[in-house]
Legacy VTK file of the C-alpha trace (Angstrom):
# vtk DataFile Version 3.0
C-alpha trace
ASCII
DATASET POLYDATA
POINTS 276 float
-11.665 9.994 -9.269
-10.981 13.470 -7.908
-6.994 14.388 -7.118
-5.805 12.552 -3.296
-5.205 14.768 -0.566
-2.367 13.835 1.826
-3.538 16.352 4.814
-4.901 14.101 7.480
-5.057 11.014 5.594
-4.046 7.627 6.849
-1.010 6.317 5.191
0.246 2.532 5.538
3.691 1.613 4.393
5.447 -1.515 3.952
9.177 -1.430 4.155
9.132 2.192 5.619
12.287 1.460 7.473
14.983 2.699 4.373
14.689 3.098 0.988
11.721 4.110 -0.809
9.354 3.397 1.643
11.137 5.728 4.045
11.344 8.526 1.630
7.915 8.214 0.918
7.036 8.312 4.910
9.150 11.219 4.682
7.365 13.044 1.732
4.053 12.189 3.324
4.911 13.685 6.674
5.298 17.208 5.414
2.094 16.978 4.064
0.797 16.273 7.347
-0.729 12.690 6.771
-0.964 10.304 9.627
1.471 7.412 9.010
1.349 3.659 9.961
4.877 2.299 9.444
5.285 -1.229 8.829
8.951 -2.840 8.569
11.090 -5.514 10.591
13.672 -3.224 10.886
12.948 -2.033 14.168
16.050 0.612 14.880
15.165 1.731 11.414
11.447 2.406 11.860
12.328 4.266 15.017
14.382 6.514 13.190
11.803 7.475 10.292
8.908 8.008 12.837
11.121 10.617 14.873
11.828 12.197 12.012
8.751 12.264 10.328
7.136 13.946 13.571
9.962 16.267 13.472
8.795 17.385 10.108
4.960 17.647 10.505
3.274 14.211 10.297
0.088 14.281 11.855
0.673 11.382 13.929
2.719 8.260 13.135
2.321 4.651 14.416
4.678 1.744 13.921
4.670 -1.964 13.690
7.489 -3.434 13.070
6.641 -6.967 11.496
8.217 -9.619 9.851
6.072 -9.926 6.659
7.326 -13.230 5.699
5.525 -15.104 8.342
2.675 -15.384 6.181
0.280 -13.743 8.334
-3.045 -12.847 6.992
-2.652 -8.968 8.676
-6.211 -8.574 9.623
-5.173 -7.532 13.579
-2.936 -4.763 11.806
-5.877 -3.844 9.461
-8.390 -3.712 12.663
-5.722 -1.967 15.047
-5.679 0.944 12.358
-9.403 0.645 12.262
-9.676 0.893 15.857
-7.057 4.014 15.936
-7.744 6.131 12.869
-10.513 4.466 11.181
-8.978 2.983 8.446
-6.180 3.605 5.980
-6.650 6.007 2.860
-3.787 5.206 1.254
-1.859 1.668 1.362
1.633 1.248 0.042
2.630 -2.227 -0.692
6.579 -1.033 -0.676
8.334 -3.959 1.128
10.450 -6.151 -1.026
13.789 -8.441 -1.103
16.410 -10.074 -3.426
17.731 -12.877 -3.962
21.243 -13.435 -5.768
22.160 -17.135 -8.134
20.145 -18.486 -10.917
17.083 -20.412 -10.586
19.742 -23.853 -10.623
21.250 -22.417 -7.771
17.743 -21.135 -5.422
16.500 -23.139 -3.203
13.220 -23.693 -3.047
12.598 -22.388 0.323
14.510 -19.121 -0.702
12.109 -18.844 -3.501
9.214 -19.341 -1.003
10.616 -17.188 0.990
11.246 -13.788 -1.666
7.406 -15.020 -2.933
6.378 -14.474 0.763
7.323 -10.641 1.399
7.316 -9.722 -2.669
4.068 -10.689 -3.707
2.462 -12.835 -1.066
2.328 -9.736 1.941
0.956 -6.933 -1.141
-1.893 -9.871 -1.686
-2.320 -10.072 2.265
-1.858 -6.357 2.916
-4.455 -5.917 0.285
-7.119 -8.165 0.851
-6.839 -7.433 5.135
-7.374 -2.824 3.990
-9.785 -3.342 1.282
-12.709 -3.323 3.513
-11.216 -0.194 4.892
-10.138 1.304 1.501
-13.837 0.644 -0.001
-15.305 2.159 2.655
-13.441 5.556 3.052
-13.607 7.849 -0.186
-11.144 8.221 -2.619
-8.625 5.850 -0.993
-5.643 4.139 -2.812
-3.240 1.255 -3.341
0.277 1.254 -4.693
1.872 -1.654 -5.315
5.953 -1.230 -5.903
6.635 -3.751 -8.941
10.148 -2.913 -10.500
11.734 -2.998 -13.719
12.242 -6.603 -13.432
8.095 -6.610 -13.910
9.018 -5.276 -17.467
11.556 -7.514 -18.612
12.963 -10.562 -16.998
17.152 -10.559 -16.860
19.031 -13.983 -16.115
19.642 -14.873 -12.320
16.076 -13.207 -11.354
13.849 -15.448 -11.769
12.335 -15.439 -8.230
12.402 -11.421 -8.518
11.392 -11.379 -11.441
8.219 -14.020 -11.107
7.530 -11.918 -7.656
6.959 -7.901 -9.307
5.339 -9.944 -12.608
3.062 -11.097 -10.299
2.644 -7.360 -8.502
2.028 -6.164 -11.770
-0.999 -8.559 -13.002
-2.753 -8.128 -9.674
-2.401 -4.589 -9.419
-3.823 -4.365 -13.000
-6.884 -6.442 -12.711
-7.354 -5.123 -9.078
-7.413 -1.468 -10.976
-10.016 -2.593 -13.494
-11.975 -4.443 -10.544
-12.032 -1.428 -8.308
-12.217 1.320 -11.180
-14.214 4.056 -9.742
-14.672 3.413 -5.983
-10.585 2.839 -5.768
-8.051 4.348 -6.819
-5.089 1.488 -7.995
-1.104 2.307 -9.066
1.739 0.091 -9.812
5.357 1.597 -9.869
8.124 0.329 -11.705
11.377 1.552 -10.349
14.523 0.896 -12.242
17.583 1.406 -10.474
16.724 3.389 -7.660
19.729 3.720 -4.645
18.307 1.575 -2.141
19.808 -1.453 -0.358
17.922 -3.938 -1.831
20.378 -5.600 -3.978
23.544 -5.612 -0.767
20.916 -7.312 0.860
19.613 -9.712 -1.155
20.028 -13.141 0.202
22.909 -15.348 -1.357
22.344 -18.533 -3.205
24.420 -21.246 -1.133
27.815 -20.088 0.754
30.137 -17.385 -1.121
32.992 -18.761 -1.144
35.075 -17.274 -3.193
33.261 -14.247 -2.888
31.306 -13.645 -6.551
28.372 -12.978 -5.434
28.458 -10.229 -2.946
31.248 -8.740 -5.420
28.578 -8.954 -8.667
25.936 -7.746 -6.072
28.476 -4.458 -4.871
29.064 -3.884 -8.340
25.436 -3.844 -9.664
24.627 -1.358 -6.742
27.301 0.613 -7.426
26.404 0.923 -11.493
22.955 0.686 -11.623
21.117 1.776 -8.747
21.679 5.864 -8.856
18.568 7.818 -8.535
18.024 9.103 -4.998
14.777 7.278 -3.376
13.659 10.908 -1.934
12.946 11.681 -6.299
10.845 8.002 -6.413
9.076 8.725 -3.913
8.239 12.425 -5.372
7.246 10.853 -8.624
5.013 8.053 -6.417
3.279 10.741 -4.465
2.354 12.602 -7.601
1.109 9.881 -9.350
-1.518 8.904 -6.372
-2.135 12.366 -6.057
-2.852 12.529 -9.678
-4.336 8.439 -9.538
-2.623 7.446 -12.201
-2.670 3.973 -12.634
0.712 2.781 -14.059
4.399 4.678 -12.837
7.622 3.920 -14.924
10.968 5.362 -13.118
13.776 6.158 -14.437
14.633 6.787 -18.335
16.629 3.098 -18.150
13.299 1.571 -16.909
11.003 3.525 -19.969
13.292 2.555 -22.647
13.372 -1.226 -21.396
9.323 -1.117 -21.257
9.890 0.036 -24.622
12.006 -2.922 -26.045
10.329 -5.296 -24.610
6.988 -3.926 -26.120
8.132 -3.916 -29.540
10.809 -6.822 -29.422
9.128 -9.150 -26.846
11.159 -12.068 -27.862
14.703 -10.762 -28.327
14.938 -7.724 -26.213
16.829 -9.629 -23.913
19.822 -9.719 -26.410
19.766 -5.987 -26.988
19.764 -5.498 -23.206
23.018 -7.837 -22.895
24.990 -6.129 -25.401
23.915 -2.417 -23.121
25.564 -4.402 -19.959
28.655 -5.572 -21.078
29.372 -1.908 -22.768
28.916 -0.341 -19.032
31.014 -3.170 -17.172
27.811 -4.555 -15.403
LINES 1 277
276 0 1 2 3 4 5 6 7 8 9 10 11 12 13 14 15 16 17 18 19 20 21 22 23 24 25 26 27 28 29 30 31 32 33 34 35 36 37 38 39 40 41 42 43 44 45 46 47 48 49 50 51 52 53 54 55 56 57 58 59 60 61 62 63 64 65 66 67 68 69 70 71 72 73 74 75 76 77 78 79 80 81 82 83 84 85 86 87 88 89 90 91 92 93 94 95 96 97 98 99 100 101 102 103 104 105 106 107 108 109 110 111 112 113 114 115 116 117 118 119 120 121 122 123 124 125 126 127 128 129 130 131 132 133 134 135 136 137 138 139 140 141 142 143 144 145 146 147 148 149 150 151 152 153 154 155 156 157 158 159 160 161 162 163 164 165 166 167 168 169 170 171 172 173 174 175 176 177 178 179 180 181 182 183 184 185 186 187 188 189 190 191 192 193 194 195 196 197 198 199 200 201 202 203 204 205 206 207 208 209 210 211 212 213 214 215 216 217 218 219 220 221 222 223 224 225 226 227 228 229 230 231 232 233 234 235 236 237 238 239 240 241 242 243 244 245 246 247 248 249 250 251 252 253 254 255 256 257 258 259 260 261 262 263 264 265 266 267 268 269 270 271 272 273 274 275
């Protein structure tokens, strides 16, 4: 497929309110693409539009939704039909955490992560493709993470969730090879609020968990999103069809390539040397 050009195109992003997504709503503005904002963050999304008028988007849209209702997404889909005749790029950016081991989930906080982590890229996907197969050189990126590489203790849910990103966005590739262009990212520890966020296993009451969760943030998540989303927008622009970030995130794809059974216990060893 031929390089994507940004200029004009419609852009829909999940999670566009902070973070990545809002970097990349950013980064796409000042290439003048037309942007259809999705988040529940509604004081958030306002913010990101203004700016990313400010800045040169060709037009912006936004919609703030909830995506965990389950909803199947096809009156967003036909409202951006309707308004800009379809989307040329979708980003599947909106995620969430959720703190404890599996003992400790509940099942409707499992549901729940499943809902807006993998569930909403599925929807999202299946309501645009129509859209996406009709409009030349269109795209998908799906935001997996580095817990889609290897699977850590205590992240099971996450960890299912971005596994599960990562096998649909690789047979969707292969199925739509040619006619649509397909990426998966895998972001390791990129400073976003994802992890203060995450939802907490039971009550806190001695406060653990919000202190393990401040301290993993604090550690681990250091790379600005404004360079993620630079590295996403040249990998669509280049279609490449699988994005590792950060040198943490290559090495564990590494290890758990060549040691899939016992990465896990090299991995450990890395944590407790940096006080993790």
């Amino acid at each position: 497929m031929e390089r994507f050009a940004f200029a004009g195109r419609t852009c829909v992003i999940t999670g566009a309110a902070s973070g990545i997504g809002a970097a990349l709503a950013l980064d796409l503005a000042k290439r003048r693409s037309v942007l259809v904002l999705v988040d529940r963050d509604a004081d958030g999304l306002a913010r990101v539009a203004e700016t990313a008028r400010q800045i040169g988007a060709a037009e912006v849209d936004t919609y703030v939704i909830d995506l965990a209702d389950g909803g199947d997404r096809a009156d967003l889909a036909a409202e951006v039909a309707a308004r800009h005749g379809g989307a040329d790029l979708l980003v599947n950016n909106a995620g969430v955490a959720l703190s404890g081991t599996f003992e400790q989930n509940s099942l409707k906080d499992f549901d729940w992560l499943m809902e807006i982590n993998l569930h909403a890229v599925v929807r999202m996907t299946k309501a645009f493709l129509p859209q996406l197969l009709s409009r030349p050189g269109s795209h998908v990126v799906n935001i997996s993470s580095l817990f889609g590489l290897i699977a850590p203790p205590a992240q099971v849910a996450y960890a299912t969730s971005k596994y599960g990103v990562r096998g649909f966005s690789e047979a969707l590739r292969h199925e739509l090879a040619g006619r649509v262009g397909v990426t998966v990212v895998h972001p390791g520890g990129v400073r976003t609020n994802i992890a203060r966020n995450a939802r907490l296993s039971g009550p806190d009451v001695d406060g653990r968990q919000a202190a393990q969760i401040e301290r993993f943030t604090e550690k681990a998540l250091t790379l600005p999103p404004e360079e993620a989303a630079r590295q996403i927008v040249a990998a669509v622009q280049s279609r490449k069809p699988r994005l590792v970030i950060t040198r943490v995130a290559k090495l564990a794809d590494l290890l758990a390539r060549v040691a899939p059974g016992r990465y896990w216990n090299v991995i450990e060893r890395q944590i407790r040397d940096r006080g993790l």
